[in-house]
Biopython code that builds the backbone (N, CA, C, O; Angstrom):
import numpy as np
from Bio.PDB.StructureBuilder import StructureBuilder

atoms = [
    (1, "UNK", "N", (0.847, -1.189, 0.000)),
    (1, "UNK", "CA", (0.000, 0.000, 0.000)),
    (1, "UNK", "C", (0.891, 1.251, 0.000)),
    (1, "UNK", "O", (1.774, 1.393, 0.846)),
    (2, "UNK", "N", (0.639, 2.188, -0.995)),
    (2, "UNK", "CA", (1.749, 3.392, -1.385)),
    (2, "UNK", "C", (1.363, 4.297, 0.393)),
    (2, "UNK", "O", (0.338, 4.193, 1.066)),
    (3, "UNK", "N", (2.409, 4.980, 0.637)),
    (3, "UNK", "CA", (2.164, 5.575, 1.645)),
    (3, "UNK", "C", (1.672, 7.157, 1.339)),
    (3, "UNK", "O", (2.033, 7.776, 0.337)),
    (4, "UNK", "N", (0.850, 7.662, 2.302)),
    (4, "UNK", "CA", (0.367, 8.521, 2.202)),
    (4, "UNK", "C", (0.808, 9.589, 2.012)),
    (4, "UNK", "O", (1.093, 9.946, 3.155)),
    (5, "UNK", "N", (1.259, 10.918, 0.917)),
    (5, "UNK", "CA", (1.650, 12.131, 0.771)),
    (5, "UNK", "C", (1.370, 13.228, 2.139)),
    (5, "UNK", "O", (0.317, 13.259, 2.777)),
    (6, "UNK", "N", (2.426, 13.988, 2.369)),
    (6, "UNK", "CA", (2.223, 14.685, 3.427)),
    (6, "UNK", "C", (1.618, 15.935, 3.238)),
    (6, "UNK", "O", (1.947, 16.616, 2.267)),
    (7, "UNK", "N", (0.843, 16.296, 3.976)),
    (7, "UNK", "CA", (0.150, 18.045, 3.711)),
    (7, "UNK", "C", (1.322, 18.770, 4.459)),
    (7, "UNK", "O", (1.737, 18.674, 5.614)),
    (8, "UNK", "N", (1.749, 19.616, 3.268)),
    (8, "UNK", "CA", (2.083, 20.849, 4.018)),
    (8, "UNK", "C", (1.817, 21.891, 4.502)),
    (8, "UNK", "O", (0.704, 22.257, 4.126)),
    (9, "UNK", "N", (2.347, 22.660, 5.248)),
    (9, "UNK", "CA", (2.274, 23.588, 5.860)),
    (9, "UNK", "C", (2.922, 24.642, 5.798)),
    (9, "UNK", "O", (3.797, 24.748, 6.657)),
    (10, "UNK", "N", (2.819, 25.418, 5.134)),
    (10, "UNK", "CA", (3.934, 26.694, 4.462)),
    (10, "UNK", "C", (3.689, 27.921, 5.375)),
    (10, "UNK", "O", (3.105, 28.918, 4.950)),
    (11, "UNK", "N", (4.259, 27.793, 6.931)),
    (11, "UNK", "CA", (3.866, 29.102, 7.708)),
    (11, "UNK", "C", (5.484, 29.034, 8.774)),
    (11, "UNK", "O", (6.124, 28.067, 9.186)),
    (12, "UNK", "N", (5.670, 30.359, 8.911)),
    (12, "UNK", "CA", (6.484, 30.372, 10.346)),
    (12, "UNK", "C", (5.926, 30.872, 11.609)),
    (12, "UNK", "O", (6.618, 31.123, 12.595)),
    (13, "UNK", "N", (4.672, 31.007, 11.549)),
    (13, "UNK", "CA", (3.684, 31.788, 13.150)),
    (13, "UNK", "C", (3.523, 30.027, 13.679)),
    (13, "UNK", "O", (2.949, 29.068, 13.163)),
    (14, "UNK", "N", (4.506, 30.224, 15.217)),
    (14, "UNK", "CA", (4.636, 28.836, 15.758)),
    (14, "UNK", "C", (3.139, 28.133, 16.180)),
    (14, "UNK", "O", (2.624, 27.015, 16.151)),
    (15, "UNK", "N", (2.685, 29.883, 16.698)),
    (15, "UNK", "CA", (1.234, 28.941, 17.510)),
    (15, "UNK", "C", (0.593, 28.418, 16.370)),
    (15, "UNK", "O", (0.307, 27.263, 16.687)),
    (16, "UNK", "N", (0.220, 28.620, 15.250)),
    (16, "UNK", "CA", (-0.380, 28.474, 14.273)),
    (16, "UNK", "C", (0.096, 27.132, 13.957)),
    (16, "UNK", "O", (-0.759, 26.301, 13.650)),
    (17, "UNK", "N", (1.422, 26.760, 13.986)),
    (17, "UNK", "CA", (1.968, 25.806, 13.744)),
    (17, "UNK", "C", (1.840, 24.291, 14.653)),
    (17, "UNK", "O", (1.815, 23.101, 14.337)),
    (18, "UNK", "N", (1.803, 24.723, 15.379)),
    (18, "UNK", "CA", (1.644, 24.477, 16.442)),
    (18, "UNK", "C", (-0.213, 23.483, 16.809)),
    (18, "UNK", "O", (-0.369, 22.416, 17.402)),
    (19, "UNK", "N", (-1.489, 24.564, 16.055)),
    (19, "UNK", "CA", (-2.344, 24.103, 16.576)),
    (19, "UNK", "C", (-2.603, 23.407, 15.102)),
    (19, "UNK", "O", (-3.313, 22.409, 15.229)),
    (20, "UNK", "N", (-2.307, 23.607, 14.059)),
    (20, "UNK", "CA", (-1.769, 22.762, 13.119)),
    (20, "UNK", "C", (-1.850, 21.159, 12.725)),
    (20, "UNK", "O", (-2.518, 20.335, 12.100)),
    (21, "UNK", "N", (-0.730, 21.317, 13.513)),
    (21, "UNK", "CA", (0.263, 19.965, 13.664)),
    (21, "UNK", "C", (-0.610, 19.517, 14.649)),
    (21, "UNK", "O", (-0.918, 18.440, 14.137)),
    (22, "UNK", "N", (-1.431, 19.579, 16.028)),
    (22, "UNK", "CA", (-1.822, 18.769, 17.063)),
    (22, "UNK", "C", (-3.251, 18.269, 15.940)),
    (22, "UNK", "O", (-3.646, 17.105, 16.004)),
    (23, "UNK", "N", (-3.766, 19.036, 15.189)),
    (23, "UNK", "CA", (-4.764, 18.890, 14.457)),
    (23, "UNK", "C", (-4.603, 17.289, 13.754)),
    (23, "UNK", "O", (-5.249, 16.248, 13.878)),
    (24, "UNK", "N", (-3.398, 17.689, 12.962)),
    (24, "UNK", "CA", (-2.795, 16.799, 12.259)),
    (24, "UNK", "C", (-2.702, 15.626, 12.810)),
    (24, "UNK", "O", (-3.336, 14.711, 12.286)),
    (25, "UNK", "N", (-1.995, 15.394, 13.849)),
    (25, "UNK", "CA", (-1.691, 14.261, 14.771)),
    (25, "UNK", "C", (-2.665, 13.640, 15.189)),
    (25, "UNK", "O", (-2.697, 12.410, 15.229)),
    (26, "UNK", "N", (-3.651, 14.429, 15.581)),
    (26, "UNK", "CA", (-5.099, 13.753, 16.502)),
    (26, "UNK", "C", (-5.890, 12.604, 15.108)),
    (26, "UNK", "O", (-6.455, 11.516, 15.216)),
    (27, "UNK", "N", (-5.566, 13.537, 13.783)),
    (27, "UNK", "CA", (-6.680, 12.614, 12.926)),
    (27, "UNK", "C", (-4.852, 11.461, 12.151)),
    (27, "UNK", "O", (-4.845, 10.992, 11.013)),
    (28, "UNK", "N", (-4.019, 11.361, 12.833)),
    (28, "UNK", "CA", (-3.200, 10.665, 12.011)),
    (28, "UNK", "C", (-3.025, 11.103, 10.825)),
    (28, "UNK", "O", (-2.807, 10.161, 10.062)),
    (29, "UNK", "N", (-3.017, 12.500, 10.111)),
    (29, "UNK", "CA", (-2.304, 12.705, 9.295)),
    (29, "UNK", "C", (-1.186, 13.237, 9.003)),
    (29, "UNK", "O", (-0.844, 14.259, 9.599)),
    (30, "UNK", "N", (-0.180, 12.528, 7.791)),
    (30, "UNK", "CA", (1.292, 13.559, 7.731)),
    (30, "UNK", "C", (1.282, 14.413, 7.568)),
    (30, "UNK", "O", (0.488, 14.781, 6.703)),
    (31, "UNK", "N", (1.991, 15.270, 8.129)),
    (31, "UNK", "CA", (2.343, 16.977, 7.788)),
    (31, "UNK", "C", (3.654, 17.186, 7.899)),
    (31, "UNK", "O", (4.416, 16.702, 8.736)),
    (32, "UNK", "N", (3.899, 17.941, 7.007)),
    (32, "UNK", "CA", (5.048, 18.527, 6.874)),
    (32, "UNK", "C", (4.951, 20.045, 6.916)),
    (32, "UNK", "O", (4.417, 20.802, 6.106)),
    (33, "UNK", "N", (5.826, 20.408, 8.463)),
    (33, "UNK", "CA", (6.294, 21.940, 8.376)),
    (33, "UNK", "C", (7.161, 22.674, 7.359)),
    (33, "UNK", "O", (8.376, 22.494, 7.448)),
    (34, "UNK", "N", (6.704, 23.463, 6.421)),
    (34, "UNK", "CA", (8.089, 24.534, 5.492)),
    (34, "UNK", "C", (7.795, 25.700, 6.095)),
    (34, "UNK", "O", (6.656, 26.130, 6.274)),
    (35, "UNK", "N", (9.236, 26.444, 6.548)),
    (35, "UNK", "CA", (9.255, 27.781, 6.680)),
    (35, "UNK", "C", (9.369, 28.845, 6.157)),
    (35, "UNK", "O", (9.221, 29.949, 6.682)),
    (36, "UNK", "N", (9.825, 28.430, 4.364)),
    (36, "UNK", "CA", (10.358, 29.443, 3.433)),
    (36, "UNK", "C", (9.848, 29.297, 2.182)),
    (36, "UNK", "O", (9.931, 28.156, 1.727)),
    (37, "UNK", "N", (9.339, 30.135, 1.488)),
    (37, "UNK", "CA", (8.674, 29.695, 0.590)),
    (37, "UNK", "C", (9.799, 28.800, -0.645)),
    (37, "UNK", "O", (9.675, 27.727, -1.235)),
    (38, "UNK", "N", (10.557, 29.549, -0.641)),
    (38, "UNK", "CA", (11.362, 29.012, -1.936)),
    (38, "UNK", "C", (11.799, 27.277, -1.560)),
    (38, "UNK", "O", (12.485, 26.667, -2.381)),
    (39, "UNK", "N", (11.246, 26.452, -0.017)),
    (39, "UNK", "CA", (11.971, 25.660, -0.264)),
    (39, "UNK", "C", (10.641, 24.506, -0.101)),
    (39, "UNK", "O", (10.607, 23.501, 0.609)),
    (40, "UNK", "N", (10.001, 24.837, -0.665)),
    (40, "UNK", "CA", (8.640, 23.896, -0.810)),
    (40, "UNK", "C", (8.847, 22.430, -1.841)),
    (40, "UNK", "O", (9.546, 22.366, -2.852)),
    (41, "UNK", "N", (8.309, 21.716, -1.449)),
    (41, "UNK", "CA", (9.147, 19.894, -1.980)),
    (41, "UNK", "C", (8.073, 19.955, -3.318)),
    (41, "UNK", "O", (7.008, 20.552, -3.163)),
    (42, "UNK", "N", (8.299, 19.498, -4.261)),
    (42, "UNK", "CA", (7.315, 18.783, -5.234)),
    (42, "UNK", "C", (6.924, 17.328, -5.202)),
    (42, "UNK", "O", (7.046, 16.442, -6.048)),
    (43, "UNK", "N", (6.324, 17.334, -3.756)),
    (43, "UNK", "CA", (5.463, 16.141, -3.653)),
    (43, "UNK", "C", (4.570, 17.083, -2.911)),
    (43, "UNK", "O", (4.577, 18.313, -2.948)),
    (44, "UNK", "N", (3.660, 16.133, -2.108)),
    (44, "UNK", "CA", (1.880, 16.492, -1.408)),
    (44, "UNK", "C", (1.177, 16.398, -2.011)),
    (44, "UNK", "O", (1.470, 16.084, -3.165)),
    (45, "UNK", "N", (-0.041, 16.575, -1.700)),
    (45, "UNK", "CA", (-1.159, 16.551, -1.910)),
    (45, "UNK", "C", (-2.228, 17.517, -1.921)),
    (45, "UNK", "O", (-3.232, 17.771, -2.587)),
    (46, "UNK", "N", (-1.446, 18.066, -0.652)),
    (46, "UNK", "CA", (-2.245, 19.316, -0.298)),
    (46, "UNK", "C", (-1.188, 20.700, 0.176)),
    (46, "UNK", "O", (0.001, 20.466, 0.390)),
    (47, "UNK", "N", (-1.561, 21.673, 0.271)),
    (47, "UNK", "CA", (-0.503, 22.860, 0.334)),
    (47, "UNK", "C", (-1.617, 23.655, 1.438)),
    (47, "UNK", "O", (-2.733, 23.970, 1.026)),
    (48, "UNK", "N", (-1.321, 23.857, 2.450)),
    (48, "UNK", "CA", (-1.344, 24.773, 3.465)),
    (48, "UNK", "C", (-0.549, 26.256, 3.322)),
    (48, "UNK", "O", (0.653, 26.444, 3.504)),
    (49, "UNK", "N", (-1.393, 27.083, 3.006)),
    (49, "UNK", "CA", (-0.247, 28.073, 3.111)),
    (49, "UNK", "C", (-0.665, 29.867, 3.740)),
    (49, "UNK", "O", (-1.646, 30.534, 3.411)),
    (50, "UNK", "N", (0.281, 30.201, 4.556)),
    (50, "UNK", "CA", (0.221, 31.521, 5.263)),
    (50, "UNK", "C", (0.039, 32.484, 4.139)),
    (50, "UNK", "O", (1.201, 32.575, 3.741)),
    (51, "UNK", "N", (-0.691, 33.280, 3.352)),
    (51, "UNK", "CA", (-0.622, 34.458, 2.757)),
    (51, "UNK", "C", (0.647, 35.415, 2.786)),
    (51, "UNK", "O", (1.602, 35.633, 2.040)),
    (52, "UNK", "N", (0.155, 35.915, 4.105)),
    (52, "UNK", "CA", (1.602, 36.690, 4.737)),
    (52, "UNK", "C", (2.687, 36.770, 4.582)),
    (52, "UNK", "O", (3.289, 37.843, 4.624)),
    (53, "UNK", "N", (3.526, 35.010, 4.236)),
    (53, "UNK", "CA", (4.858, 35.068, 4.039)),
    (53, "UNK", "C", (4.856, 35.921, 2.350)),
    (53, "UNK", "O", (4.048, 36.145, 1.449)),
    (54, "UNK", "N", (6.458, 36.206, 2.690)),
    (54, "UNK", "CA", (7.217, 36.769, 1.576)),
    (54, "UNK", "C", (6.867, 35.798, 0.479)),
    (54, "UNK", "O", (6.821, 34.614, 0.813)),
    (55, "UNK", "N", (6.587, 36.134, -0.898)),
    (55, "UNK", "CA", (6.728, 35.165, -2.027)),
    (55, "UNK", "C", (6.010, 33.766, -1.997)),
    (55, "UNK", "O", (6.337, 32.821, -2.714)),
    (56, "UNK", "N", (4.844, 33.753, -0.947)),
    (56, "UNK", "CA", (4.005, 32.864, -0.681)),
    (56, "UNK", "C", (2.794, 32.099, -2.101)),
    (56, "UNK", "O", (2.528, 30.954, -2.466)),
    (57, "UNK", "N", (2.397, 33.379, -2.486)),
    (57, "UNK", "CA", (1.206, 33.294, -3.617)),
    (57, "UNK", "C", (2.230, 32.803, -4.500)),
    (57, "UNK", "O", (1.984, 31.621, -4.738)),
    (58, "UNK", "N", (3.359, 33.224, -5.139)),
    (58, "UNK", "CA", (4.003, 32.639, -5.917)),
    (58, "UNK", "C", (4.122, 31.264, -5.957)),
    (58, "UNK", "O", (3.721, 30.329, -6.651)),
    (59, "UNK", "N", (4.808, 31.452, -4.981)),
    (59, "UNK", "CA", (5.326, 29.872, -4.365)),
    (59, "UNK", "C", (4.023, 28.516, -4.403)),
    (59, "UNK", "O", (4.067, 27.487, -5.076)),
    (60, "UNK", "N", (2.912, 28.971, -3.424)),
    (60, "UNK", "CA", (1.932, 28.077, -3.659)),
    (60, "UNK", "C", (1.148, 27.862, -5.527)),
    (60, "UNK", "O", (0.495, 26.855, -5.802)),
    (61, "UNK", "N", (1.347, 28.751, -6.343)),
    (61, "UNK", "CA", (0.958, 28.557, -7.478)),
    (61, "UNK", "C", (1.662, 27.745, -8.255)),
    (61, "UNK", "O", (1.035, 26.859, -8.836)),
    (62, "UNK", "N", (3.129, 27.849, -8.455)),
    (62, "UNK", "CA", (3.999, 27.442, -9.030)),
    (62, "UNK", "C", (4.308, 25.859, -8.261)),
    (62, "UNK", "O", (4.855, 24.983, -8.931)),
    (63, "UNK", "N", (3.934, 25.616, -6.914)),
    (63, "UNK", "CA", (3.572, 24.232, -6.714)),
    (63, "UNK", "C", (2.384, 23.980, -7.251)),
    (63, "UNK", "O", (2.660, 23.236, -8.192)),
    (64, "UNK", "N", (0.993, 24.168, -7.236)),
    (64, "UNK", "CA", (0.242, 23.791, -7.490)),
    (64, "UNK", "C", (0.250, 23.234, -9.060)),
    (64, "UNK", "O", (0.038, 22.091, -9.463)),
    (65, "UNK", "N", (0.592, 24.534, -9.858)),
    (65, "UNK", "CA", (1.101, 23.789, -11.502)),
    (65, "UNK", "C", (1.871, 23.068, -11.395)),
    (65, "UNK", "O", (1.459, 22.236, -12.204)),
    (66, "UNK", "N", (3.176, 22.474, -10.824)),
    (66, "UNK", "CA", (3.583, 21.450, -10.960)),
    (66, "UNK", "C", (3.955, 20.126, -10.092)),
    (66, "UNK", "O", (4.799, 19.253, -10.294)),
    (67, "UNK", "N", (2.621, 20.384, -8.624)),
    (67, "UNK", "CA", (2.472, 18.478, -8.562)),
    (67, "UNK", "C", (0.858, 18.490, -9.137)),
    (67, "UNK", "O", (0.403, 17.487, -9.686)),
    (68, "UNK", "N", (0.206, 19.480, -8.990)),
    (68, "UNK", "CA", (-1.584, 19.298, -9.606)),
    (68, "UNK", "C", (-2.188, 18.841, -8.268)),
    (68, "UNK", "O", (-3.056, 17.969, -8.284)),
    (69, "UNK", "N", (-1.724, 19.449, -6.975)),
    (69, "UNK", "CA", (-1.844, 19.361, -6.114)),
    (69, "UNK", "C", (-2.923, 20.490, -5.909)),
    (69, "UNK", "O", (-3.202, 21.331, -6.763)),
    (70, "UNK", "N", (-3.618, 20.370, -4.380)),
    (70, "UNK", "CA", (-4.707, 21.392, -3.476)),
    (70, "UNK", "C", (-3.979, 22.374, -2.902)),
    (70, "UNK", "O", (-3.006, 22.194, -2.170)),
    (71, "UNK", "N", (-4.613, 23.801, -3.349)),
    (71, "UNK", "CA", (-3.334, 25.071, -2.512)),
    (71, "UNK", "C", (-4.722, 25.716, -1.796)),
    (71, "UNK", "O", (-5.617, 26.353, -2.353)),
    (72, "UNK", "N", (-4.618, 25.392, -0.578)),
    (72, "UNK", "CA", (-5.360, 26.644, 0.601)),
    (72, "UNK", "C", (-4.499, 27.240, 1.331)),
    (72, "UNK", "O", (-3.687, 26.685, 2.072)),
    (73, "UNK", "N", (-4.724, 29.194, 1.037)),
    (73, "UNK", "CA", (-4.157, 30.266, 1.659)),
    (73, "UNK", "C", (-5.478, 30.518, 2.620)),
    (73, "UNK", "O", (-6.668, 30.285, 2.413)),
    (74, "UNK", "N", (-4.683, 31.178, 3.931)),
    (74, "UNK", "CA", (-5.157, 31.830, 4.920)),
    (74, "UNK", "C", (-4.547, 32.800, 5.279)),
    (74, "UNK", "O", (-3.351, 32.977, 5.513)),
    (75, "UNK", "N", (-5.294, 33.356, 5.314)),
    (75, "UNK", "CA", (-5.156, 35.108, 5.362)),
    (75, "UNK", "C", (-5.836, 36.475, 6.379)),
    (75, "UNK", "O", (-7.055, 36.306, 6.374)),
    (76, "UNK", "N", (-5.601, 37.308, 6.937)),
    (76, "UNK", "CA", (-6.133, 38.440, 7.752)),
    (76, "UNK", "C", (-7.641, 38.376, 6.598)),
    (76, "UNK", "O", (-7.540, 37.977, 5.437)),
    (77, "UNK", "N", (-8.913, 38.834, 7.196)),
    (77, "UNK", "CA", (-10.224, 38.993, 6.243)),
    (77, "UNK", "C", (-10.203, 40.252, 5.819)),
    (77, "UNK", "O", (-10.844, 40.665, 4.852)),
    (78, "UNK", "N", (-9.254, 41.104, 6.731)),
    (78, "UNK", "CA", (-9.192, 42.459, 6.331)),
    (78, "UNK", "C", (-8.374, 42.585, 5.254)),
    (78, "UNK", "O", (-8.275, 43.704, 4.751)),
    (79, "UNK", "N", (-7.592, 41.410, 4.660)),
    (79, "UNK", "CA", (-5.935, 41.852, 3.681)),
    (79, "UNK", "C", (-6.787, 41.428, 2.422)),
    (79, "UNK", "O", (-6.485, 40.336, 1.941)),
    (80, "UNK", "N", (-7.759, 42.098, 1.846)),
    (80, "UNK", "CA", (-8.273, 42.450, 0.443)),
    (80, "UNK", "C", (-7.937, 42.404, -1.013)),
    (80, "UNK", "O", (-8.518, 42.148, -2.068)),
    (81, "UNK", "N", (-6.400, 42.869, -0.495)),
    (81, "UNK", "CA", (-5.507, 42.622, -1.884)),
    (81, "UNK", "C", (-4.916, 41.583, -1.554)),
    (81, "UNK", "O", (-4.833, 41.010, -2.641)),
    (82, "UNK", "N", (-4.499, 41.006, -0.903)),
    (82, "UNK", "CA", (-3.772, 39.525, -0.943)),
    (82, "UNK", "C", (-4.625, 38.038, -1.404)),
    (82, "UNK", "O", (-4.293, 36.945, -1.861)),
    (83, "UNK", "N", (-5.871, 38.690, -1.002)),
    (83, "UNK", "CA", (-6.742, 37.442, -0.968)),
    (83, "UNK", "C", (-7.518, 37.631, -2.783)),
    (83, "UNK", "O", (-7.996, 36.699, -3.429)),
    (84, "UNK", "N", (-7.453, 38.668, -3.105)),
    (84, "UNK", "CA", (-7.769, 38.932, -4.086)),
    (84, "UNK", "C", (-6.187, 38.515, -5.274)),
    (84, "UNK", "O", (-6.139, 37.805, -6.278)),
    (85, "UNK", "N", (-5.294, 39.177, -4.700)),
    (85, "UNK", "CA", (-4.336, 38.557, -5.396)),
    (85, "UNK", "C", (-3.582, 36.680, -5.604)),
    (85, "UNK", "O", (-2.692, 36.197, -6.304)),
    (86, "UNK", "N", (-4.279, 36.286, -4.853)),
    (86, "UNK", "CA", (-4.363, 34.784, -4.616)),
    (86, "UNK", "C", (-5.121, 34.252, -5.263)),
    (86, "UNK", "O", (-4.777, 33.264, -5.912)),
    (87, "UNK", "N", (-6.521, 34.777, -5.303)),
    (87, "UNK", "CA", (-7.510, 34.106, -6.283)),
    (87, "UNK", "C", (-7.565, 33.714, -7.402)),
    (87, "UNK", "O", (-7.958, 32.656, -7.896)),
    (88, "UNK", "N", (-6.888, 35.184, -8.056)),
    (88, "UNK", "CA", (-6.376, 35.699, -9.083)),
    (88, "UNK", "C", (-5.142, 34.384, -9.655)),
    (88, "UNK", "O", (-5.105, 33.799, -10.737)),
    (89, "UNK", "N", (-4.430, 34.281, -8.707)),
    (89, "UNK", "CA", (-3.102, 33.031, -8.688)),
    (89, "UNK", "C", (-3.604, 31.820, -9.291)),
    (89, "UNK", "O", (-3.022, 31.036, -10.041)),
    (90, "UNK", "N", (-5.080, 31.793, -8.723)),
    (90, "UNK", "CA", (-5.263, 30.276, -8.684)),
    (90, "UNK", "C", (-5.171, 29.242, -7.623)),
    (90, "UNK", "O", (-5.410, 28.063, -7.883)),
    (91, "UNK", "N", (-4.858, 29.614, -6.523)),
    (91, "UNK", "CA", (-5.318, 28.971, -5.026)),
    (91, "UNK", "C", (-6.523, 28.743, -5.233)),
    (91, "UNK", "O", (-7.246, 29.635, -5.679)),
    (92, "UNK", "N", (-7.167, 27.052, -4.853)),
    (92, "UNK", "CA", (-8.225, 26.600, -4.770)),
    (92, "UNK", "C", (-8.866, 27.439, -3.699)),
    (92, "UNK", "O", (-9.876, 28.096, -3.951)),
    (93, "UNK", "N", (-8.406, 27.434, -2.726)),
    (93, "UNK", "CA", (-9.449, 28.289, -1.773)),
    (93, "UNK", "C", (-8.359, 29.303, -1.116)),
    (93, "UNK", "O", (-7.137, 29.155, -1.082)),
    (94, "UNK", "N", (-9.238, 30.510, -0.538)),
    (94, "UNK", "CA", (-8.482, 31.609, 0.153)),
    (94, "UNK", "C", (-9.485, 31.886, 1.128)),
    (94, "UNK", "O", (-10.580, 32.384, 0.866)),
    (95, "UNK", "N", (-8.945, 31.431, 2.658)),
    (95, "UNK", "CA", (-10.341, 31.567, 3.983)),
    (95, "UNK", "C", (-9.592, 32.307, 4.907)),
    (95, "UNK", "O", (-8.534, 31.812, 5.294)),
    (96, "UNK", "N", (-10.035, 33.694, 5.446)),
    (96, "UNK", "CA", (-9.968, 33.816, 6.140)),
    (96, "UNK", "C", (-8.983, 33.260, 7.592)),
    (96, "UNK", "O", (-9.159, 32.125, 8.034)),
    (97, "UNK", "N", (-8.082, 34.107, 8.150)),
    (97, "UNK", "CA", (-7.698, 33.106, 9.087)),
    (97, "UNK", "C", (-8.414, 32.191, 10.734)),
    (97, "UNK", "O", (-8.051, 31.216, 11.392)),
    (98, "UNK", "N", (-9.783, 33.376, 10.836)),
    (98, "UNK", "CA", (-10.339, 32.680, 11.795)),
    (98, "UNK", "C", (-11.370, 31.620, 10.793)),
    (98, "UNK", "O", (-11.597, 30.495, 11.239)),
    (99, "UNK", "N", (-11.807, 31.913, 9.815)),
    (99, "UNK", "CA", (-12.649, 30.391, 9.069)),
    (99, "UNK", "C", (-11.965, 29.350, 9.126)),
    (99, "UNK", "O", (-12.268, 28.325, 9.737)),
    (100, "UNK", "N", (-10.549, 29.638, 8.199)),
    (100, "UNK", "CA", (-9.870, 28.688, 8.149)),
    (100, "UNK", "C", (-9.032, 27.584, 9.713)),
    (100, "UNK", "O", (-8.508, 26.475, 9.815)),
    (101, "UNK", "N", (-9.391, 28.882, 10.756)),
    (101, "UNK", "CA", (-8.621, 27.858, 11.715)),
    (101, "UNK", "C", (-9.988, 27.063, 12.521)),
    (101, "UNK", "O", (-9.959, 26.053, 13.224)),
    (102, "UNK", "N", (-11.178, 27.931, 12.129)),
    (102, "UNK", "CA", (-12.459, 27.081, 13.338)),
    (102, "UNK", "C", (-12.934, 26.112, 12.231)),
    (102, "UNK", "O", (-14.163, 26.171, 12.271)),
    (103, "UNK", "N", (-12.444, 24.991, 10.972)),
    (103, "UNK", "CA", (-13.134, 24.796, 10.057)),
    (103, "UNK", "C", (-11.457, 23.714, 9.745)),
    (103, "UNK", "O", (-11.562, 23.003, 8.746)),
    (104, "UNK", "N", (-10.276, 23.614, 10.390)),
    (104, "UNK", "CA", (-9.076, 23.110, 10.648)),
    (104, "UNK", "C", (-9.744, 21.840, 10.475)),
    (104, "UNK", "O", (-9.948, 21.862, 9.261)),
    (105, "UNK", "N", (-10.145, 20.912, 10.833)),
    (105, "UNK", "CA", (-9.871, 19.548, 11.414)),
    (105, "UNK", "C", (-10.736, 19.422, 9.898)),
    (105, "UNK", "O", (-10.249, 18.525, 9.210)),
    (106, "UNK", "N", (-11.793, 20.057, 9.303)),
    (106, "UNK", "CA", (-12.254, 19.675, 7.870)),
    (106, "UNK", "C", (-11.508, 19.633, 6.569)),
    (106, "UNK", "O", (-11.342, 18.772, 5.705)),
    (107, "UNK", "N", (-11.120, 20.868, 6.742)),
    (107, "UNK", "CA", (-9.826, 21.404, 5.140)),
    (107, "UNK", "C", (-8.704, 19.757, 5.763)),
    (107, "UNK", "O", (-8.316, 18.959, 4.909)),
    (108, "UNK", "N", (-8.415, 19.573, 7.048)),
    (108, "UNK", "CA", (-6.997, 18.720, 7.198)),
    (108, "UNK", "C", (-7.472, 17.011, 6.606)),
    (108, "UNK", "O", (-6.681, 16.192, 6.140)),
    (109, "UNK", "N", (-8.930, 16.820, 6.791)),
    (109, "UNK", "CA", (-8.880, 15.297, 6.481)),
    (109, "UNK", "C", (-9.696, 15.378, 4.811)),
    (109, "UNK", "O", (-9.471, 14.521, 3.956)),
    (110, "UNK", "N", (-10.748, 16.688, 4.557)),
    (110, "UNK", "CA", (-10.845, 16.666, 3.273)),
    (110, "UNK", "C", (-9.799, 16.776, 1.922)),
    (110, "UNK", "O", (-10.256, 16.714, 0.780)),
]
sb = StructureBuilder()
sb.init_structure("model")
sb.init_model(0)
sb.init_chain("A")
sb.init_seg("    ")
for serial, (resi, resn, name, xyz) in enumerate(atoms, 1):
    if name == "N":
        sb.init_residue(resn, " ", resi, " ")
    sb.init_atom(name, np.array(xyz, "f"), 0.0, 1.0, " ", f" {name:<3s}", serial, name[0])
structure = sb.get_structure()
């Protein structure tokens, strides 16, 4: 049985990381922490990713075209142009960071 691809996690805010990963763990799934955008793997499945960081939207697009992988950004609801500029990218979804964190344990096993 092939083993399961890891979701990443493309953030450096620890707590975030932090409630994350316990998320992760509780339903047994892999995750993988990245802290930088430029050093994101071309494997997963799924792409977790902070808005915020530097060169993030890039980064999650340019993975997404080349594993054909799932890219969800989370973002301030107030940051208008980021979330708009993401959409724009091609990120499957762009939520909010309180949607996206009370709505965590769904985006992690869907």
């Amino acid at each position: 049985m092939p083993e399961t691809p890891p979701i990443l996690l493309l953030c450096r805010d620890l707590m975030f990381v932090s409630k994350v990963t316990a998320s992760a763990r509780a339903q047994s799934l892999p995750l993988r922490v990245i802290r930088e955008s430029s050093k994101l793997p071309a494997e997963g499945a799924k792409l977790l990713v902070d808005l915020n960081l530097e060169g993030a939207i890039e980064a999650a697009s340019t993975w997404k075209a080349s594993t054909g992988g799932r890219a969800i950004g989370f973002v301030s609801h107030v940051d208008t142009v980021t979330i708009e500029n993401a959409r724009t990218a091609g990120l499957d979804e762009v939520l909010p960071r309180g949607r996206f964190s009370a709505t965590l344990d769904q985006i992690l096993a869907g």
